[in-house]
PDB file of N, CA, C and O in Angstrom:
ATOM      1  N   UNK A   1     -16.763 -18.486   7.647  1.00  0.00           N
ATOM      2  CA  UNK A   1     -15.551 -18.031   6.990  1.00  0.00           C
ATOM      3  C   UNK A   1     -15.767 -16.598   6.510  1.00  0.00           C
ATOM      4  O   UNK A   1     -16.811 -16.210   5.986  1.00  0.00           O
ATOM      5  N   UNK A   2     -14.653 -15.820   6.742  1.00  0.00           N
ATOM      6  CA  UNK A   2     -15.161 -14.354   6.240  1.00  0.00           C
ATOM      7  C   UNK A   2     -13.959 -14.163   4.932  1.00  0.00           C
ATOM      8  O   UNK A   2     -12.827 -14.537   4.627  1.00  0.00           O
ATOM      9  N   UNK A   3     -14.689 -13.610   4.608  1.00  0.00           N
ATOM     10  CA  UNK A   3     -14.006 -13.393   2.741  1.00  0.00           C
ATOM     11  C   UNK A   3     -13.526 -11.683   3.336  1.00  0.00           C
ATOM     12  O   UNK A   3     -14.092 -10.829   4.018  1.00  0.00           O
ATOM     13  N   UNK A   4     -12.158 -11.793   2.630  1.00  0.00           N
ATOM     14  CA  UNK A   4     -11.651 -10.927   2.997  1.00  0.00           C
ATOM     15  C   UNK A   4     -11.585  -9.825   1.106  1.00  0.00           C
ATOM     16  O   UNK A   4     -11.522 -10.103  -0.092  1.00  0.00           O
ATOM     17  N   UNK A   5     -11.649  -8.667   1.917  1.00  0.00           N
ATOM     18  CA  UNK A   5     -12.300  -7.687   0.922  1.00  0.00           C
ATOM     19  C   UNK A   5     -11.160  -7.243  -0.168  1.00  0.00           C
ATOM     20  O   UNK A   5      -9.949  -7.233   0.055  1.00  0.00           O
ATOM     21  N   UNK A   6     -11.702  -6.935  -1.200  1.00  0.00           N
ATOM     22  CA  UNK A   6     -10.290  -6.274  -2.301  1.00  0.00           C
ATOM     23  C   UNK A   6     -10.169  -5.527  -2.324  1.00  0.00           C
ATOM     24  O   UNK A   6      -9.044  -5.207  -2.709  1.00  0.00           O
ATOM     25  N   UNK A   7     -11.233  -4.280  -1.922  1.00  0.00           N
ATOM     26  CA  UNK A   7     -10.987  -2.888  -1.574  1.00  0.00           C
ATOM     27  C   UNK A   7     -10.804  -2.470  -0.050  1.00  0.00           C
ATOM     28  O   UNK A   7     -11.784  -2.599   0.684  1.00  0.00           O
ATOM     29  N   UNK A   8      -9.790  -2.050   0.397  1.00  0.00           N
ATOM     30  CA  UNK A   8      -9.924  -1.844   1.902  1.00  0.00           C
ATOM     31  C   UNK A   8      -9.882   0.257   1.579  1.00  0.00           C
ATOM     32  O   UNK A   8      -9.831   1.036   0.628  1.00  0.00           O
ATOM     33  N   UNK A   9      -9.938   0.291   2.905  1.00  0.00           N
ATOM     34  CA  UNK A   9     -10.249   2.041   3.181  1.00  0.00           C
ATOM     35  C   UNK A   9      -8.836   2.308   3.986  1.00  0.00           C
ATOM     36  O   UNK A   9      -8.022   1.405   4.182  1.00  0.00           O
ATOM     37  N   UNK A  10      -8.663   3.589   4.401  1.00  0.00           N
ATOM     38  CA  UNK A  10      -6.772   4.269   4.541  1.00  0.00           C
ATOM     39  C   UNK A  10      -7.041   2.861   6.319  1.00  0.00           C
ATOM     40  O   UNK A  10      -6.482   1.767   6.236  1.00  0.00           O
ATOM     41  N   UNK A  11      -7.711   3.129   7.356  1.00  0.00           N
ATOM     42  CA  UNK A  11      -7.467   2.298   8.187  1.00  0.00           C
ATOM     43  C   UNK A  11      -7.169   0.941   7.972  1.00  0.00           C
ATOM     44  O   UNK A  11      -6.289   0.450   8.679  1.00  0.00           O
ATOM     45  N   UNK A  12      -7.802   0.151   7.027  1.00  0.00           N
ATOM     46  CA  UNK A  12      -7.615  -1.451   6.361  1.00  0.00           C
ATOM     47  C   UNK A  12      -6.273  -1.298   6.160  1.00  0.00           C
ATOM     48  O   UNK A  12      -5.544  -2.052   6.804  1.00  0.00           O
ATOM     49  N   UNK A  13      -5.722  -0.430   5.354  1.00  0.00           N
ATOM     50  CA  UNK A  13      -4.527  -0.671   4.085  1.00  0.00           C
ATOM     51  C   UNK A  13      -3.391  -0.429   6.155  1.00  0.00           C
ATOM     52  O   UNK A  13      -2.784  -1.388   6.630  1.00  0.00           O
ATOM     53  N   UNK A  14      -3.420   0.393   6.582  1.00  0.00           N
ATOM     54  CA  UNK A  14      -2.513   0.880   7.698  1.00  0.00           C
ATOM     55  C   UNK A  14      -2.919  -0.502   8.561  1.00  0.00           C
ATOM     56  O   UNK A  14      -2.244  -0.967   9.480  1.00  0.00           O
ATOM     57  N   UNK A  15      -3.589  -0.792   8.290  1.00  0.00           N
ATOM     58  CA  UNK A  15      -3.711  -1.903   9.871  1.00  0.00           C
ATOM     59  C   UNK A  15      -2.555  -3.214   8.810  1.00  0.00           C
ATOM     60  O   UNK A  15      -1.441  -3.507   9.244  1.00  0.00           O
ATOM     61  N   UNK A  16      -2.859  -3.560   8.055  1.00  0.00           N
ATOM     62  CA  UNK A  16      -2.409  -4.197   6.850  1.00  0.00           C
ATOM     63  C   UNK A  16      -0.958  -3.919   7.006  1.00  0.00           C
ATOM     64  O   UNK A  16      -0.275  -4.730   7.631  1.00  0.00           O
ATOM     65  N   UNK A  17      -0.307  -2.625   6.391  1.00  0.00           N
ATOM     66  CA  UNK A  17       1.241  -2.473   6.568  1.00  0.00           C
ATOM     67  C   UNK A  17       1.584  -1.495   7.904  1.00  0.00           C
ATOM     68  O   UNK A  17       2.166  -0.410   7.901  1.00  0.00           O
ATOM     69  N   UNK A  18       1.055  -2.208   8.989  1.00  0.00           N
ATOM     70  CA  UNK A  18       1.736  -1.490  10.324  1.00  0.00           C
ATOM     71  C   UNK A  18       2.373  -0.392  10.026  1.00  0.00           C
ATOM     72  O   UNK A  18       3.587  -0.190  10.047  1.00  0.00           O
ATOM     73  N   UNK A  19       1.210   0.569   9.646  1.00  0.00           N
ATOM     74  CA  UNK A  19       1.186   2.141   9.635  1.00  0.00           C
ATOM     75  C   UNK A  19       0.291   3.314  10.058  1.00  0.00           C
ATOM     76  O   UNK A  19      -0.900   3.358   9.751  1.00  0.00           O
ATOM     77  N   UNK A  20       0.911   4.259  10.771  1.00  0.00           N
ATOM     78  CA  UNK A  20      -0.743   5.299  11.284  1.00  0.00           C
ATOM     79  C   UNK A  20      -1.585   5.251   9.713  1.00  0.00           C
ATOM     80  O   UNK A  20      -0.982   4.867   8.711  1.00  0.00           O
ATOM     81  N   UNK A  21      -2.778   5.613   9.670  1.00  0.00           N
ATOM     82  CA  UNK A  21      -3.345   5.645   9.046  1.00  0.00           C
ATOM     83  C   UNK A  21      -2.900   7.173   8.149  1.00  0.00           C
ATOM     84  O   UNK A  21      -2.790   7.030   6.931  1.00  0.00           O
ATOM     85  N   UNK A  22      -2.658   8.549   8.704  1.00  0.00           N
ATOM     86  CA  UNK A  22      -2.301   9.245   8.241  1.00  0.00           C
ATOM     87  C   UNK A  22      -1.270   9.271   7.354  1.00  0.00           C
ATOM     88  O   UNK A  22      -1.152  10.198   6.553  1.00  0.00           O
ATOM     89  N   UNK A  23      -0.254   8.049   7.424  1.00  0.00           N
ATOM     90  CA  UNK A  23       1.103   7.952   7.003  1.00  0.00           C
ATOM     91  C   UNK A  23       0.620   7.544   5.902  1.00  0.00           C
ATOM     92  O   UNK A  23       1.321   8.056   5.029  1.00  0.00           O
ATOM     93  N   UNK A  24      -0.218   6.882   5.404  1.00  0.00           N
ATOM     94  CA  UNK A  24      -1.377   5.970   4.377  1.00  0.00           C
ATOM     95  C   UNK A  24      -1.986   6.877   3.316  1.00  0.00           C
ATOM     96  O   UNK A  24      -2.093   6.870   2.090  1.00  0.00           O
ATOM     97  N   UNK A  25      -2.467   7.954   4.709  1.00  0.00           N
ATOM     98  CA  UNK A  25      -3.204   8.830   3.688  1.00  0.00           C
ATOM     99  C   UNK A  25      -2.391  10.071   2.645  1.00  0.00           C
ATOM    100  O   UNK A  25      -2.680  10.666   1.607  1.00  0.00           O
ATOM    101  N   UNK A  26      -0.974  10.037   3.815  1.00  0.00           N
ATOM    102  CA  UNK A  26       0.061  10.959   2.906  1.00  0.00           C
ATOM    103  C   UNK A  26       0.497  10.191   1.577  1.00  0.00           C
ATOM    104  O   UNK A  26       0.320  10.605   0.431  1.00  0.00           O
ATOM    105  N   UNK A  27       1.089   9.015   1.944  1.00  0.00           N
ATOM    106  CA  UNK A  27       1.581   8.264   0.857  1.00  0.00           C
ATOM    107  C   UNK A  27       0.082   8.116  -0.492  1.00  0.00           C
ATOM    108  O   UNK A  27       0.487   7.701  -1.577  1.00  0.00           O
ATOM    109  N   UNK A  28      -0.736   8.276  -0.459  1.00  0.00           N
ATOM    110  CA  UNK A  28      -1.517   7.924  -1.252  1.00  0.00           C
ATOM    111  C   UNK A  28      -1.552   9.361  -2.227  1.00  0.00           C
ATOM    112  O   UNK A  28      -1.269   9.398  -3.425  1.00  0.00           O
ATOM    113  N   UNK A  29      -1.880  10.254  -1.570  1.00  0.00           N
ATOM    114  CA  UNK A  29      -1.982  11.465  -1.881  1.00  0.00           C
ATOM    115  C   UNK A  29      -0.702  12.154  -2.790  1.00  0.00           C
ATOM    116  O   UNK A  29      -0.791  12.886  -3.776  1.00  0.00           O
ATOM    117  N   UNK A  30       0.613  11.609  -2.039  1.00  0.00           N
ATOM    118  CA  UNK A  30       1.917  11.691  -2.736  1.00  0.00           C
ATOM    119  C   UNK A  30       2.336  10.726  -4.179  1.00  0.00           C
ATOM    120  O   UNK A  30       3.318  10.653  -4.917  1.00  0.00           O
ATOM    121  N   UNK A  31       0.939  10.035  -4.092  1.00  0.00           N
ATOM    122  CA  UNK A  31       1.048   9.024  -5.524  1.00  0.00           C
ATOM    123  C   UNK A  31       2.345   7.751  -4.756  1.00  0.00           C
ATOM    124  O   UNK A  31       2.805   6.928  -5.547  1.00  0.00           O
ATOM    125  N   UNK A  32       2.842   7.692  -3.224  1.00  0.00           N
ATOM    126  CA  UNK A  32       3.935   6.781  -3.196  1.00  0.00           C
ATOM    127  C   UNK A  32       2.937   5.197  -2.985  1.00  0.00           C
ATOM    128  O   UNK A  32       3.535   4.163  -2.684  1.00  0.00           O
ATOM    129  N   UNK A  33       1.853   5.198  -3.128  1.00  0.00           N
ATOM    130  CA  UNK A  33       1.369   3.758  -3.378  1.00  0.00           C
ATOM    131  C   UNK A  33       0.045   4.147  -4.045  1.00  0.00           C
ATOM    132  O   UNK A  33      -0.613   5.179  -4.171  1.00  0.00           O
ATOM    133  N   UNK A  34      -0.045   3.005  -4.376  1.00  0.00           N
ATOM    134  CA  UNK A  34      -1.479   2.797  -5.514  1.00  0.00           C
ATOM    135  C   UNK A  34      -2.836   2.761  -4.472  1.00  0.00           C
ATOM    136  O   UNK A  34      -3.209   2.006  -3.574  1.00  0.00           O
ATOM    137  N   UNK A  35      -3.355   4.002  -5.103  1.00  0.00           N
ATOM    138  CA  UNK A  35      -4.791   4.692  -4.240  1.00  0.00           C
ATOM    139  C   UNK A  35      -5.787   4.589  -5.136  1.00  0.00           C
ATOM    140  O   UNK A  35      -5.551   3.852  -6.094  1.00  0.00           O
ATOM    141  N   UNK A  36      -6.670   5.038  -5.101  1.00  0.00           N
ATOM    142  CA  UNK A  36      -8.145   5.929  -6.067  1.00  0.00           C
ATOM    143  C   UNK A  36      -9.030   6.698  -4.845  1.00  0.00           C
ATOM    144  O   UNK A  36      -9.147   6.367  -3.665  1.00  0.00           O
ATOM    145  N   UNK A  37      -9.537   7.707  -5.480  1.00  0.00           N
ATOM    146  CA  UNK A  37     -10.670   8.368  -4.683  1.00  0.00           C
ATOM    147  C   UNK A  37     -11.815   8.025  -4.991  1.00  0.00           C
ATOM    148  O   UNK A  37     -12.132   7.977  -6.180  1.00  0.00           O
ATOM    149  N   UNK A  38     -12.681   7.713  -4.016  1.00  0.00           N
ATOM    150  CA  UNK A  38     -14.115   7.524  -3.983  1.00  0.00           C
ATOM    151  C   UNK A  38     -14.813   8.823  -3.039  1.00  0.00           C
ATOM    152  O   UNK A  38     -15.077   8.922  -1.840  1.00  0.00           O
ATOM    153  N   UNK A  39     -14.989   9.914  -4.424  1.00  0.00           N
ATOM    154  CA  UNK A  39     -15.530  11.653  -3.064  1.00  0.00           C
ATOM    155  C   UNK A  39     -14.164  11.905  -2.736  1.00  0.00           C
ATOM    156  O   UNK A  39     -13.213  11.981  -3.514  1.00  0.00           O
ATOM    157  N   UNK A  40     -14.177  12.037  -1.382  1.00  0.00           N
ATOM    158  CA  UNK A  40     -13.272  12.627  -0.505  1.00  0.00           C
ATOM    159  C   UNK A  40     -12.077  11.467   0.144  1.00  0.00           C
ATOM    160  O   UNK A  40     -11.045  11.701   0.773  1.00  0.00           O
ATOM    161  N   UNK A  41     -12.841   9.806  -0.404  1.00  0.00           N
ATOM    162  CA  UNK A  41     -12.288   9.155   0.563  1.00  0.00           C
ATOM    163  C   UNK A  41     -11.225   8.454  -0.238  1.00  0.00           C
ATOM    164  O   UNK A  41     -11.497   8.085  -1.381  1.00  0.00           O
ATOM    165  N   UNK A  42      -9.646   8.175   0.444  1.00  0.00           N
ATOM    166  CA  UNK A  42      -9.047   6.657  -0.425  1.00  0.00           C
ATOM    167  C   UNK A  42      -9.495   5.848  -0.169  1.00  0.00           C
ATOM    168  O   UNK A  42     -10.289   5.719   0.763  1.00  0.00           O
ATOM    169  N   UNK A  43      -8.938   4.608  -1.314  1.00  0.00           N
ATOM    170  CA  UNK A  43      -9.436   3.538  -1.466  1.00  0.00           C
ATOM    171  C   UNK A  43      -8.526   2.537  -2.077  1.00  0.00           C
ATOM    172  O   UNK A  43      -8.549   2.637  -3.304  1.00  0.00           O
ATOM    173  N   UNK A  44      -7.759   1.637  -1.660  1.00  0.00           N
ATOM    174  CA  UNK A  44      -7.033   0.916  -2.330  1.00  0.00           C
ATOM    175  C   UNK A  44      -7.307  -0.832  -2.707  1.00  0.00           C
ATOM    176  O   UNK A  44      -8.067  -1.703  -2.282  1.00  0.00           O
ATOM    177  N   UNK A  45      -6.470  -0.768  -3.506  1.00  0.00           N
ATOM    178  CA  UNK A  45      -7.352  -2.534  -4.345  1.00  0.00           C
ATOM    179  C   UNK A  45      -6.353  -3.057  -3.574  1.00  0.00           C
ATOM    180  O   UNK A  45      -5.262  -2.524  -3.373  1.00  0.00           O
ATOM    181  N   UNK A  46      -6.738  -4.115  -3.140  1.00  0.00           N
ATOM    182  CA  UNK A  46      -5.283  -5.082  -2.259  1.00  0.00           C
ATOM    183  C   UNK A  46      -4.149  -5.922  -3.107  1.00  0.00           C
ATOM    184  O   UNK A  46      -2.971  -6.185  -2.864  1.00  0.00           O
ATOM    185  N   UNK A  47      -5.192  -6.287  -4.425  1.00  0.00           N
ATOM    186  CA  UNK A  47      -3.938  -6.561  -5.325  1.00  0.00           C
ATOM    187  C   UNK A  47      -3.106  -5.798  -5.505  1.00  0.00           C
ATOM    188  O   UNK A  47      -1.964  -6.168  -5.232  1.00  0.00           O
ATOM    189  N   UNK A  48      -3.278  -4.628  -5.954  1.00  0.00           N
ATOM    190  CA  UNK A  48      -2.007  -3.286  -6.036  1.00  0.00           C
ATOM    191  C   UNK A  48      -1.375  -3.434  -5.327  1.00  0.00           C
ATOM    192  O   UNK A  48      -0.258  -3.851  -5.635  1.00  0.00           O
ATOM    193  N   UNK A  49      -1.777  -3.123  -3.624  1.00  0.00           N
ATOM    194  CA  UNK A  49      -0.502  -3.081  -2.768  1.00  0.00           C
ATOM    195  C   UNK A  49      -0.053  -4.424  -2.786  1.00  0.00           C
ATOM    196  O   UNK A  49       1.135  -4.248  -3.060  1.00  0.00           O
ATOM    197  N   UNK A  50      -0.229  -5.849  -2.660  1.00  0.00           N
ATOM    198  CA  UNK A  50       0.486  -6.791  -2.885  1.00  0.00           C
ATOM    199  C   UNK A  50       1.628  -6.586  -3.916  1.00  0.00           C
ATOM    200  O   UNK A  50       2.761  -7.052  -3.796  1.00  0.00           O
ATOM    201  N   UNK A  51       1.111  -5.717  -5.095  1.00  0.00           N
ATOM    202  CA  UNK A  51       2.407  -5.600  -6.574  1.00  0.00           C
ATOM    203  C   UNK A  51       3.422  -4.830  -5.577  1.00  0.00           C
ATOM    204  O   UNK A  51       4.541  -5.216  -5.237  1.00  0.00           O
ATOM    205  N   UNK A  52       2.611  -3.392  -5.111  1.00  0.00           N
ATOM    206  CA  UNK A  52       3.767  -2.288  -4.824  1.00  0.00           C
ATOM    207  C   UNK A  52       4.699  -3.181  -3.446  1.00  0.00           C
ATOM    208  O   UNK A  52       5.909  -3.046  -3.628  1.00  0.00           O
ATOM    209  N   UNK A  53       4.418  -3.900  -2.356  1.00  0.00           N
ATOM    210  CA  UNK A  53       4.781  -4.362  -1.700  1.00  0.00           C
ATOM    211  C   UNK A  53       6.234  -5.517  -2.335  1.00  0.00           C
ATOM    212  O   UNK A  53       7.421  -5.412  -2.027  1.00  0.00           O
ATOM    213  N   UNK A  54       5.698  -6.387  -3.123  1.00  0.00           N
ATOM    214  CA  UNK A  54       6.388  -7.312  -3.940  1.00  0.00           C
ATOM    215  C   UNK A  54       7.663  -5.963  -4.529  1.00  0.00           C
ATOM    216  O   UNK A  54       8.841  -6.089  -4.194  1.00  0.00           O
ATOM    217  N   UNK A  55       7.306  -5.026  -5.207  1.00  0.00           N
ATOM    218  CA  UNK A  55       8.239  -3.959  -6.316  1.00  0.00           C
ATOM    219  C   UNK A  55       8.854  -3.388  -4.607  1.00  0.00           C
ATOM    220  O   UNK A  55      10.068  -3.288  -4.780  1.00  0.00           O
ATOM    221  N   UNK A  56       8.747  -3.252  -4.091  1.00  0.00           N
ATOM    222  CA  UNK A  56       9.542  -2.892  -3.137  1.00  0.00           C
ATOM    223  C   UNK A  56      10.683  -3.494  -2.176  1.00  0.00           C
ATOM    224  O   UNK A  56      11.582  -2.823  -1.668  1.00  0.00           O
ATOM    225  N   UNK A  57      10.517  -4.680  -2.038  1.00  0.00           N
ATOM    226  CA  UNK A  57      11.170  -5.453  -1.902  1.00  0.00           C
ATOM    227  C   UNK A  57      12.170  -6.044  -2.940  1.00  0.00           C
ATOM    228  O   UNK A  57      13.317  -6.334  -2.602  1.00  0.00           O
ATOM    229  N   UNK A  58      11.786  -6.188  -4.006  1.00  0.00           N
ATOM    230  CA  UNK A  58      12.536  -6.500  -5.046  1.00  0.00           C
ATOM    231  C   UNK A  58      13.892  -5.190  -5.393  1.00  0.00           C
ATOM    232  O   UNK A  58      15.116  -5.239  -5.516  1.00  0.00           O
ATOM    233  N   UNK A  59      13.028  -4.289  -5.440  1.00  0.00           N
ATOM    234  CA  UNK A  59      14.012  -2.925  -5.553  1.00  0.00           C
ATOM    235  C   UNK A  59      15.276  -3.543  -4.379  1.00  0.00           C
ATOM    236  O   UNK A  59      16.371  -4.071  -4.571  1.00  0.00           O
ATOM    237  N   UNK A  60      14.565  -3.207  -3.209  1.00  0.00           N
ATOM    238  CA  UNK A  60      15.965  -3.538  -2.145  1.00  0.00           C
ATOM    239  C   UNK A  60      16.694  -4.137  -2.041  1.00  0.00           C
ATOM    240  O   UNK A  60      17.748  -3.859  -1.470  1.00  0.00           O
ATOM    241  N   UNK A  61      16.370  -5.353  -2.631  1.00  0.00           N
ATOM    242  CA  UNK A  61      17.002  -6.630  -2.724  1.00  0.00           C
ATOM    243  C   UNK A  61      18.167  -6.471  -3.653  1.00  0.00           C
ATOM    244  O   UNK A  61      19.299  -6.931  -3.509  1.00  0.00           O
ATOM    245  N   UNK A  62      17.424  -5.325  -5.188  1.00  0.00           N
ATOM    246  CA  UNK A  62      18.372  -5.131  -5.791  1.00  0.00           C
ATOM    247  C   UNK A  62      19.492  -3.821  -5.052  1.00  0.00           C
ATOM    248  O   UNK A  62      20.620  -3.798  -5.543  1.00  0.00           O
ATOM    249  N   UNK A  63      19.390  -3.466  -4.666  1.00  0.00           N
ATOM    250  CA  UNK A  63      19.994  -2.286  -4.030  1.00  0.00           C
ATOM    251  C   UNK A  63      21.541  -2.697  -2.915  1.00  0.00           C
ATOM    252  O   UNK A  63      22.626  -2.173  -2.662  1.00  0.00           O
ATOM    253  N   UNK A  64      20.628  -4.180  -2.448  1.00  0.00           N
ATOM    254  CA  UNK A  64      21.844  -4.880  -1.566  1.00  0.00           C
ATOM    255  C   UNK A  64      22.925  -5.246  -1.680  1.00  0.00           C
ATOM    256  O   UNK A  64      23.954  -5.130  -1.015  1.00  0.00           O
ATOM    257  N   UNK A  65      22.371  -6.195  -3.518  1.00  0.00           N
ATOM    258  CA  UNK A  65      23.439  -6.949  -4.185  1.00  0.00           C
ATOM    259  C   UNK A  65      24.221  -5.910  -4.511  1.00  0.00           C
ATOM    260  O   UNK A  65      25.391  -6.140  -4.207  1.00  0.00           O
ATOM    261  N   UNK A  66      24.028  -4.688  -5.088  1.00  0.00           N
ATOM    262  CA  UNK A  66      24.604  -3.768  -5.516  1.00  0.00           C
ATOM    263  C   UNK A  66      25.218  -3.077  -4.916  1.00  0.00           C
ATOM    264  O   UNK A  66      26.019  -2.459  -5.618  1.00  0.00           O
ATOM    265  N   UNK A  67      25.279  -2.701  -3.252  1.00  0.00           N
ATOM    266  CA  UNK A  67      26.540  -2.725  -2.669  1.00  0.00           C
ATOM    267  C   UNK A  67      27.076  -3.467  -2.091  1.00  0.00           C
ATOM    268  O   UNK A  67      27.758  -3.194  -1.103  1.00  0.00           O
ATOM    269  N   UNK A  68      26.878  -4.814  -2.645  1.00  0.00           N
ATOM    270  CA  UNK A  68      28.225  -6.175  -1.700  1.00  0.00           C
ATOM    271  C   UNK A  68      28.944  -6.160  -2.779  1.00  0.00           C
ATOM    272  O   UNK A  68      29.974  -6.832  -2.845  1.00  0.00           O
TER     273      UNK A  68
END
């Protein structure tokens, strides 16, 4: 059984939300998802993006009701 990790790196998090990795590394850099630097490199906790993922969806959801 492989235990899956809580910190992934910009390729993990992009393979994760079917994204180039660069698109990952912009958004992180732009503060549009929850990052940290380790040196030079990102690094994201997977709980975070589970929240920001969850807050994003929720937003839209509200956004829908709000124009029907």
């Amino acid at each position: 059984m492989t235990k899956e990790r809580e910190i992934m790196n910009t390729k993990e998090v992009a393979e994760y939300l079917h994204l180039h990795p660069l698109t990952v590394h912009r958004y992180a850099r732009e503060g549009k998802i929850p990052a940290f630097k380790i040196g030079t490199d990102w690094r994201f906790h997977k709980k975070y993006i589970e929240q920001w993922i969850r807050q994003k969806l929720t937003s839209e959801q509200r956004k829908k009701k709000d124009t029907i």
